[in-house]
Each structure stands twice: as C-alpha cells, then as structure tokens.
C-alpha positions in Angstrom: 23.0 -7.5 -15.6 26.5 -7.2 -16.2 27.9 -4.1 -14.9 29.3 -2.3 -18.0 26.1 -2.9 -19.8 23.9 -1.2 -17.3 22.8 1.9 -19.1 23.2 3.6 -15.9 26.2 3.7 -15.3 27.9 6.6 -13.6 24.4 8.4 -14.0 22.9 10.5 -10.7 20.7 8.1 -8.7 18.2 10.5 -8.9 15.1 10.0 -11.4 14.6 13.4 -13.1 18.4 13.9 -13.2 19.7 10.3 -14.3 16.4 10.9 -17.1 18.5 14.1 -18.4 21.7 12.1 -18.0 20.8 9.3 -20.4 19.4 12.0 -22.7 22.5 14.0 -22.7 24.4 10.9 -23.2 22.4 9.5 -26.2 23.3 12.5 -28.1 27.0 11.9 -27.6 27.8 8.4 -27.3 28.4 7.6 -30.8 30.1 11.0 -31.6 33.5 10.1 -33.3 36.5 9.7 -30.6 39.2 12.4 -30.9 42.5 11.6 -29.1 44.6 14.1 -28.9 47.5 13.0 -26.7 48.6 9.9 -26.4 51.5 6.7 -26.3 49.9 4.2 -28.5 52.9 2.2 -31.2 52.5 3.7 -34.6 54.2 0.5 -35.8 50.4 -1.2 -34.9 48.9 1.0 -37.6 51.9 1.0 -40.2 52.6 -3.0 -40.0 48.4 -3.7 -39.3 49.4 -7.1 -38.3 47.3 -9.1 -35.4 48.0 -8.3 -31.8 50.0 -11.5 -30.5 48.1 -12.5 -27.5 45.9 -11.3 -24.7 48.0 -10.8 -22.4 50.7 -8.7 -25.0 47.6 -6.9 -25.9 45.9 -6.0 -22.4 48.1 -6.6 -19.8 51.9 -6.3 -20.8 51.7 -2.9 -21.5 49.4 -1.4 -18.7 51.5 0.3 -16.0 47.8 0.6 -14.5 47.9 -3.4 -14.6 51.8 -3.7 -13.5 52.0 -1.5 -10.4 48.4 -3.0 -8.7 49.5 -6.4 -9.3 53.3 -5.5 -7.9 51.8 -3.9 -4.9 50.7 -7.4 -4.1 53.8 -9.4 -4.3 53.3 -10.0 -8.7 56.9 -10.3 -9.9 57.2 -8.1 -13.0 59.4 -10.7 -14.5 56.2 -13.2 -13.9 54.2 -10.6 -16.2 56.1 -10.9 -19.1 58.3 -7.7 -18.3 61.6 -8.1 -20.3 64.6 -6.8 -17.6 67.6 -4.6 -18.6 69.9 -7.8 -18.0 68.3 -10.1 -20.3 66.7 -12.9 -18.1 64.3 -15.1 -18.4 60.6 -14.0 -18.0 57.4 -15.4 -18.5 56.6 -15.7 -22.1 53.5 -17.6 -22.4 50.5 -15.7 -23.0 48.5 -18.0 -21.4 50.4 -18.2 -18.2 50.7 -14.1 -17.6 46.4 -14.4 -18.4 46.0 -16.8 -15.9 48.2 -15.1 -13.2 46.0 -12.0 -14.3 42.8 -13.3 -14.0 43.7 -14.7 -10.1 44.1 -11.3 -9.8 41.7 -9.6 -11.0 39.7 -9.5 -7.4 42.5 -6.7 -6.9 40.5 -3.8 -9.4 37.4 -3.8 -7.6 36.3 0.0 -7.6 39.5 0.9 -9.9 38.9 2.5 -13.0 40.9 -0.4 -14.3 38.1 -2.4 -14.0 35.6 -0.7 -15.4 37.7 0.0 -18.5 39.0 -3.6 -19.1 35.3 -5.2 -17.7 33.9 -2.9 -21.2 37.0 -3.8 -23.3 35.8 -7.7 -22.4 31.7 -6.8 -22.8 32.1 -4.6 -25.8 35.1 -5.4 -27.7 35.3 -9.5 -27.3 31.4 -9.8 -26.3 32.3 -11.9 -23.1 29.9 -11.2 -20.3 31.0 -14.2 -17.8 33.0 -12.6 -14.7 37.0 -12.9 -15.2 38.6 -14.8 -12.8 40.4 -18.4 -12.3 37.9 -20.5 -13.3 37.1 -18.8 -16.5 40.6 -17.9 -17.2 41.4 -19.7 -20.3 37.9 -19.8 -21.5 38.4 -16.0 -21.8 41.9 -16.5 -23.0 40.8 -18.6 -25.7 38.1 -16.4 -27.0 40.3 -13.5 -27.0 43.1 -15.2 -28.9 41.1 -16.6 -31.7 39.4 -13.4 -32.5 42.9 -11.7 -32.7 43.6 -13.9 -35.3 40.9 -12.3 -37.3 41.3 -9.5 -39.9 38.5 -7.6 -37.9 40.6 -7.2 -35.1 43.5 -5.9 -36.6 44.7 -2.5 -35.6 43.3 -0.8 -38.5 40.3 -2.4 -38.4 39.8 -1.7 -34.6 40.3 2.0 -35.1 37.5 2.3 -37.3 35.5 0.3 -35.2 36.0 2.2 -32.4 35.1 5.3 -34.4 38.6 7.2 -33.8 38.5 10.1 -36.1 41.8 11.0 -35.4 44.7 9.6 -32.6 48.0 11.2 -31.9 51.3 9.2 -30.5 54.4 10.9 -28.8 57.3 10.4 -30.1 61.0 11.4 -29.2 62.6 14.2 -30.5 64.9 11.9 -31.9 62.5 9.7 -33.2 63.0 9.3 -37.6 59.2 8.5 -37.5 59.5 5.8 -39.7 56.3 4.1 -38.9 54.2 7.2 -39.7 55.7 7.7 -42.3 54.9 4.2 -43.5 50.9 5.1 -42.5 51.1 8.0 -44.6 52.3 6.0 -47.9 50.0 3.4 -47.1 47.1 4.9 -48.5 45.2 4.1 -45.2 42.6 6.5 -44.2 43.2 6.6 -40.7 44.4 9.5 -39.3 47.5 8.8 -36.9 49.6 12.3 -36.1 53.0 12.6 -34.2 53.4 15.2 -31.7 56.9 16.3 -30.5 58.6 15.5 -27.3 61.9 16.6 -26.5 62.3 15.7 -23.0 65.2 14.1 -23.8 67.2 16.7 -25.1 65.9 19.2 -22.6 66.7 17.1 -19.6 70.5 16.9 -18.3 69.0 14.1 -16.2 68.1 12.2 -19.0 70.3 8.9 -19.5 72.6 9.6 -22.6 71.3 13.1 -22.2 75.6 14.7 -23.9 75.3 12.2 -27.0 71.7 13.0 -27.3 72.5 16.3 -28.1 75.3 14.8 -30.4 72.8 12.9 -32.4 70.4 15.9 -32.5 72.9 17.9 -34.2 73.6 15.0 -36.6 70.0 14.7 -37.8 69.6 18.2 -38.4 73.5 19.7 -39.5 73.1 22.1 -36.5 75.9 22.8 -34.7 74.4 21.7 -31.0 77.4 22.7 -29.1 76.0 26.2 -29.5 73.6 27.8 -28.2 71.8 29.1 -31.4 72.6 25.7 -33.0 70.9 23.8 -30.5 67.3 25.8 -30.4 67.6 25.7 -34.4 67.8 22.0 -34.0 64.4 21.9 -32.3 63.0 24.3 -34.7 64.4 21.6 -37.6 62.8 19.0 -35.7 59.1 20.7 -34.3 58.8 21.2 -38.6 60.1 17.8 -39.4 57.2 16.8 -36.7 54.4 18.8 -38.5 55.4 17.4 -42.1 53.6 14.0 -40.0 50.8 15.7 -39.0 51.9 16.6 -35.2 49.7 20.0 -33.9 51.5 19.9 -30.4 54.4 18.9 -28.4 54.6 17.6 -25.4 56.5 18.7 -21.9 57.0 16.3 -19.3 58.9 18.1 -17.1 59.3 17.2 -12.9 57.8 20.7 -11.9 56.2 23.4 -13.6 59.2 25.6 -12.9 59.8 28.0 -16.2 62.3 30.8 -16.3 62.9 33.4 -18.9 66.8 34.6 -19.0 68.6 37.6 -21.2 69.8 35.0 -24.8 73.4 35.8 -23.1 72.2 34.2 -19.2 70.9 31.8 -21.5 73.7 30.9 -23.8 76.2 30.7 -21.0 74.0 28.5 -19.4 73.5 26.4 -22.0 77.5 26.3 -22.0 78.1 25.1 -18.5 75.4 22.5 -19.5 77.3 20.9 -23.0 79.9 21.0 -20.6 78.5 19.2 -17.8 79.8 21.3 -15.3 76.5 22.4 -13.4 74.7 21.7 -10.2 71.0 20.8 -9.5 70.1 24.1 -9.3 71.7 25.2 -12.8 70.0 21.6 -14.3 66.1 22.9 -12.8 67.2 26.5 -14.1 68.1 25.1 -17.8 64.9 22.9 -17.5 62.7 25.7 -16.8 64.3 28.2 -19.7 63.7 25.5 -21.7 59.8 25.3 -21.3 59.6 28.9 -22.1 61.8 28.8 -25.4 59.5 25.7 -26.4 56.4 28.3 -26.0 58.4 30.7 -27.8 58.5 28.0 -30.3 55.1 27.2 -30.4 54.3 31.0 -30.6 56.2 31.1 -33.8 55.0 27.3 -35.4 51.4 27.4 -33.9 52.1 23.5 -32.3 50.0 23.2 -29.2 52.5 23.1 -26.6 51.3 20.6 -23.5 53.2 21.0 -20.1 52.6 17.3 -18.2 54.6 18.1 -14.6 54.5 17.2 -11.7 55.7 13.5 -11.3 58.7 11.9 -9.9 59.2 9.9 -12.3 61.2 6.1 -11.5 60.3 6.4 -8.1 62.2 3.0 -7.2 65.8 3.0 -8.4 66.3 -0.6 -8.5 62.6 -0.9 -10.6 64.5 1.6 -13.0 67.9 -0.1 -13.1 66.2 -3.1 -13.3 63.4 -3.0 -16.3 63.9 0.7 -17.2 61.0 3.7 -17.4 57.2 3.5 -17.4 56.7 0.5 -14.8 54.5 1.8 -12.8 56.7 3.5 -10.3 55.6 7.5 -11.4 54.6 9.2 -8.3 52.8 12.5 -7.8 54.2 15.2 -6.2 52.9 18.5 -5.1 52.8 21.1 -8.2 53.3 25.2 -7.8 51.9 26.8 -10.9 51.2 30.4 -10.0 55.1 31.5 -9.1 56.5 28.8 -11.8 55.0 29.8 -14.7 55.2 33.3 -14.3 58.3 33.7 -16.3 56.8 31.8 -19.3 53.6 33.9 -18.5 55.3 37.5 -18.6 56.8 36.1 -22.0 53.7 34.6 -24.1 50.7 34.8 -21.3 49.1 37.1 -23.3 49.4 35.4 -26.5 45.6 35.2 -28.1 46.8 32.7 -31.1 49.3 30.7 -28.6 47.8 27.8 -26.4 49.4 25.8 -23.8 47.6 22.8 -21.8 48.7 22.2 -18.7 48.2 19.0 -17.1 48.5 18.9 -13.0 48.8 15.5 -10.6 47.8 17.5 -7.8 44.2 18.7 -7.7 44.5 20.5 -4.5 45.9 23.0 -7.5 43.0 22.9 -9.5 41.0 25.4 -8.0 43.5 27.2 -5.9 46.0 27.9 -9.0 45.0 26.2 -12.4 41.6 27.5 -12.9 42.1 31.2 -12.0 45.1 31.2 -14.5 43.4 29.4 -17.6 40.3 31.8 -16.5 42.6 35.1 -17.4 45.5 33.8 -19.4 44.8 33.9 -23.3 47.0 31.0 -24.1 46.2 29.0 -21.2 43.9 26.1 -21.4 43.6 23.1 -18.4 43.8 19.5 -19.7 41.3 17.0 -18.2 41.6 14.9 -15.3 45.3 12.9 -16.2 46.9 9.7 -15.2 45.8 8.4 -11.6 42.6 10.7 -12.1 41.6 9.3 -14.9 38.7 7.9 -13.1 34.9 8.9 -12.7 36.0 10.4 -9.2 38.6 12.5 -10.4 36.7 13.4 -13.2 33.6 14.5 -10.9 36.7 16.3 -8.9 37.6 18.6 -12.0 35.0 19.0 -13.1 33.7 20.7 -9.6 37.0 22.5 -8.8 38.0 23.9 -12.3 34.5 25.1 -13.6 33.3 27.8 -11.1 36.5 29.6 -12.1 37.4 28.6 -15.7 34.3 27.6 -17.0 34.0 25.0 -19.7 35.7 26.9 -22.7 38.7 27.0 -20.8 39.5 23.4 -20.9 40.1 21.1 -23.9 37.6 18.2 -23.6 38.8 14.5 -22.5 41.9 13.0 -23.9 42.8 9.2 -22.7 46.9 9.4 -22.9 46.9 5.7 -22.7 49.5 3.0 -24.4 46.0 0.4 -24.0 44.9 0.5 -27.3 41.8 -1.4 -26.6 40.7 0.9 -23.9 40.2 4.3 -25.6 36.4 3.9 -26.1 35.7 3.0 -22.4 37.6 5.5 -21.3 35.8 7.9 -23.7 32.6 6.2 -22.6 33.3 7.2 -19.1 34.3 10.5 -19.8 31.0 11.6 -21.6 29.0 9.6 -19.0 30.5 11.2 -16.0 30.3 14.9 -18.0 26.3 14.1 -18.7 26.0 13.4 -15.2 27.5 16.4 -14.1 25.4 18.3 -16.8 22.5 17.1 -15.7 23.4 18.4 -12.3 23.4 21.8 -13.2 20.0 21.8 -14.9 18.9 20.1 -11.6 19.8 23.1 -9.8 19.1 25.6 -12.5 22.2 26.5 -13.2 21.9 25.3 -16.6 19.0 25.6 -19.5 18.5 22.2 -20.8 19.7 23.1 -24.4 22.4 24.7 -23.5 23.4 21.4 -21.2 22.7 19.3 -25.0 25.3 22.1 -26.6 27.9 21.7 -23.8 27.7 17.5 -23.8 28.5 17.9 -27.5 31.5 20.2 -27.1 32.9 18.2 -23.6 32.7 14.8 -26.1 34.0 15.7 -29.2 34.2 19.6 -30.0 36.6 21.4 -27.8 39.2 18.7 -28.5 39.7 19.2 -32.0 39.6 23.1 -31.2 42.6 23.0 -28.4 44.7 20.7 -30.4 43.5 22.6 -34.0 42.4 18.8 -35.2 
C-alpha cells in the first residue's frame, strides 16, 4: 500500500488509541480548509489560467525543494531559478522534473515527502514511486492534466475545499490582482493581509525611496513622523477594503519598544535621515511593532509577529538570485523581556489579538505558552516553517498545552507559496492533532466527547475565530 494512502498514517501504534484516532479524524477530514496566512500569487486566482508545468508548479517555487537539493551540490540555476544578472538557467520543465525526480531519494523522512508523495496520490492519482525511471511518465501525466480546466487554480481551490485563503502582500503592493478576483464574480474567497516590513525595516533594500513611494500612494507627508504612521493607517484600511483581517510582522527578533511620540519622532528623524547605527535601526524596528499593535488595537486587524530568522543567510545566494532561496535560518528568540514594552502598551487588550510565531521551540514552553496563558491579546501560532512537520507538531503540541491550553492557540495555518500542498499539509495537521487527542483520552485526561469537540475546533474552528474569518 502506498504510503499516503495508508489510513494510518501518523495514528498511535497502539490499537484502542489509533481506534479513537481514526474516529477523531473521520469527523474532521473533510471539514472545509481555512488558511489564514499565507504567500500563494493572487494573480493564479485573478488570471485562472493553467499552471505551466510540473516543475513551475511543484518545484520552482519550494524553498523546502531548493535548499535540500542545494545542500547536495543542485545548482539553483539548474532548477530553473532566474539570477539577479540575467543568465541562462534551465528552462525546460522536463529537464528540472527529471533532475528532481534523481533526487527525490533526498526527502526520505522530510515532511517534504509526505506532502508532495499526497499532492502525487491525491491530487494527480499517481501511485508508482517517483524517481528516474518513472520521471517523465509522471511528468507527462502531470502536464496533460494541467492542461485541463479541472486543474485550473479556481477550480483546484474548490476542490481542495478552501473556504477561505489569505496571501501577504507588501505594503506597497496596489493589489491589483485582488482586486481583479473581487470584480470577477468568482466565489472564492481570497483576502490580503498587510505587511509592511519593508517600510519598517532600514535594512530593507530601497528601504529611503520606499518611504518616498509610501507617501506618494497615500498624500502623506512621510518625511514626518505623523505623516509616516498616517500612511500605514491609509494603507492597513486600503488593505481591509480587500478583505485583509491581519497584518503580518516579520521582524529578526521579537524586540518591541514603546518610546514618549517625541523619543519617537526624533527617532524617526535620524532614521529619514539615515544617520543611525544598528542599535538605533533594532530600536526603530522594535517601536515599530508596538505602533503596528497600536494600530491593530484601533482597526481590529490581527496583527501576526513572525521573528526570529536570519533571513539571507548567504550573501552571495542573496546577491545572487535575491530573497526566499532557502537560505532563512533560525536563530534563538527572547520573548519575555522583548515584548514587554508592546505588553505594558496593549497586553491587556481583551478585543486586541496578536499571534506570535517562534523558530525556536526551546521557547515554547519556557516563554510563549506562559505569556499567551495570561496575556488577553496573546495567542501562539502553530508549529511554523522548519516545524511544520508531524514531529514539530507533536512538539507543540506537548510543550504549549500544559501551560496555554488549546484556546490559546489559533488552529493550523500552512504559510506555504505550494499551492498544491495545502490539503496535505492540513491532512497532516488534523491527523497528528487526532493522534495527540486520542492520547489524552488514553490517559484520562480527556472525555471522549470533549476530544470529538476539540478535533473540530484544532481543524477548522479556532482559525476562523483568531483571524475573525
């Protein structure tokens, strides 16, 4: 039996527990996907035309895919990944698929391979192993059904049973494409959420005439301090006229800071200027996270705090083919002392909430799960980004819920740009959360209904609830 249609999968090995476990799980596998956070193209959705190829569909833009295959001596060039300086790459489909497939040996035990082995069983109904001898025969199958209306972008969101999907876009962004969903007269719900990371970030390339062009789209004079937070407000309400309930922080630490307006103004002067040290850039960075929850206090977006990574790890990757290659690195995270400034502001806040997001888990139950456990407008976001995996989920699950219970966190999200993943990564979510239901009942921790209520709410509920969907 091929692997991803075992209907154990991820259940306990135990026979009374792995019983409950497909129990639990029948009554939410086919509950509608809600994904609240995310880097999916709106354009797929506003131009609904077919995907181009497998490999532009599955591979190209996996930074899961790019960095394993890199580790091993894959040239990004030889993946189809177009460099800053304009030369040749690969460009036939066939030929990345193939160098793929050779490959695939490399994502055994990876939660890259169970998502992509399900996105081959489920979505393309191909059970023969991928590898180099049955690389085009794959290749061919995939590519003729994307020529098929059924597997157009529209039509794969209802048939993955996405009730709604938000992107991320750039504060900057004139969100053209959702704008051409919403005329469309398409049912699917697509939302924007906010991300301002570029004009928050003096380290951000173009970070001056970003400011510039913020206070051209808005008429707000940016080379003031007033100006410049009335240009966000402009833009978080430009956001919400496309559906976006949150905005999104991805900051390098956690570090907030909560100055007098007149600390905060001269700051922001030495910043326009660009007359300020590392210390004065994390300083303005950190201010900055508490205004945005000052914002979302006022506008009632869901304000999402993703720190933590040092992002562009490799220079030359980044000179080379620019951000989001694969070279995003965890680093060790402080919560308690960093976000008390933002916490003394807003902490409090009962109609406020802010998810935080962590890449270290030794914080999980030392600092993030005591805070969302007291903190009104603190919830924890789900096992993210290299823990997206049925060990790290198991992890979180164990470390976060003696402290913070259930209630306290905001159900899975899959913040993936792999379109066709996002039901096996729900599918692996709602398995390993059954599993770790049915534990509890095991141990009598749990009353079976209340286990059924709780794999309900983990799947589906406490999503649309944290991100008011």
């Amino acid at each position: 039996m091929h692997a991803l249609t075992n209907p154990d999968l991820l259940f306990p090995p135990e026979a009374n527990s792995r019983a409950l476990a497909r129990d639990l799980y029948a009554r939410v596998k086919d509950l509608p996907i809600v994904s609240p956070h995310g880097h999916t193209d709106p354009r797929w959705y506003a131009l609904n035309e077919p995907f181009p190829d497998p490999a532009q569909l599955l591979i190209v833009p996996d930074h899961y895919i790019l960095r394993m295959l890199f580790s091993q001596g894959v040239r990004l060039e030889d993946l189809g990944i177009v460099g800053l300086d304009g030369s040749p790459v690969e460009m036939d489909g066939r030929a990345i698929w193939r160098r793929f497939a050779e490959n695939y040996f490399l994502f055994r035990g990876t939660p890259t391979r169970l998502w992509l082995d399900h996105v081959l069983a489920h979505l393309f109904g191909i059970e023969e192993p991928l590898n180099a001898a049955t690389a085009d025969r794959h290749y061919d199958t995939i590519a003729t059904l994307l020529q098929s209306d059924n597997f157009r972008p529209r039509a794969l969101f209802e048939r993955f049973n996405i009730e709604v999907i938000a992107t991320t876009e750039g504060a900057l962004d004139n969100l053209e494409w959702h704008g051409m969903i919403r005329d469309s007269g398409w049912r699917g719900r697509v939302v924007t959420a906010y991300r301002p990371d570029a004009v928050v970030d003096p380290d951000f390339e173009g970070f001056s005439a970003n400011l510039d062009r913020l206070g051209e789209i808005t008429g707000s004079d940016t080379g003031r301090w007033a100006g410049y937070l009335d240009a966000h407000r402009q833009r978080r309400a430009f956001f919400k006229c496309f559906g976006a309930t949150s905005s999104d922080h991805g900051h390098p630490t956690a570090e907030t800071a909560n100055l007098s307006d007149a600390a905060a103004e001269e700051l922001f002067n030495r910043i326009r200027q660009g007359s300020v040290d590392e210390r004065e850039k994390r300083l303005f960075r950190a201010q900055m996270l508490t205004e945005m929850a000052k914002m979302s206090r006022d506008d009632g977006l869901v304000m999402q705090i993703h720190p933590g990574s040092f992002r562009n790890h490799s220079p030359a990757i980044l000179r080379g083919f620019g951000r989001d290659k694969g070279f995003d690195i965890p680093t060790r995270t402080d919560y308690v002392t960093a976000l008390k400034p933002l916490l003394d502001c807003v902490g409090l806040e009962r109609d406020l909430t802010i998810i935080l997001f962590t890449l270290d888990e030794s914080s999980y139950a030392r600092e993030l799960a005591p805070l969302a456990g007291v903190y009104p407008a603190l919830k924890l976001g789900p096992a993210w980004w290299f823990h997206d995996s049925p060990e790290g989920m198991r992890r979180y699950r164990e470390k976060t819920t003696e402290t913070a219970g259930f209630y306290n966190t905001v159900g899975f999200n899959d913040d993936t740009r792999a379109f066709p993943s996002i039901p096996a990564r729900h599918d692996v979510a709602r398995r390993v959360d059954c599993a770790f239901l049915a534990r509890l009942v095991a141990e009598h921790r749990l009353r079976e209904d209340e286990a059924h209520e709780l794999a309900g709410e983990l799947a589906y509920t406490l999503a649309k609830k944290a991100y008011r969907l």
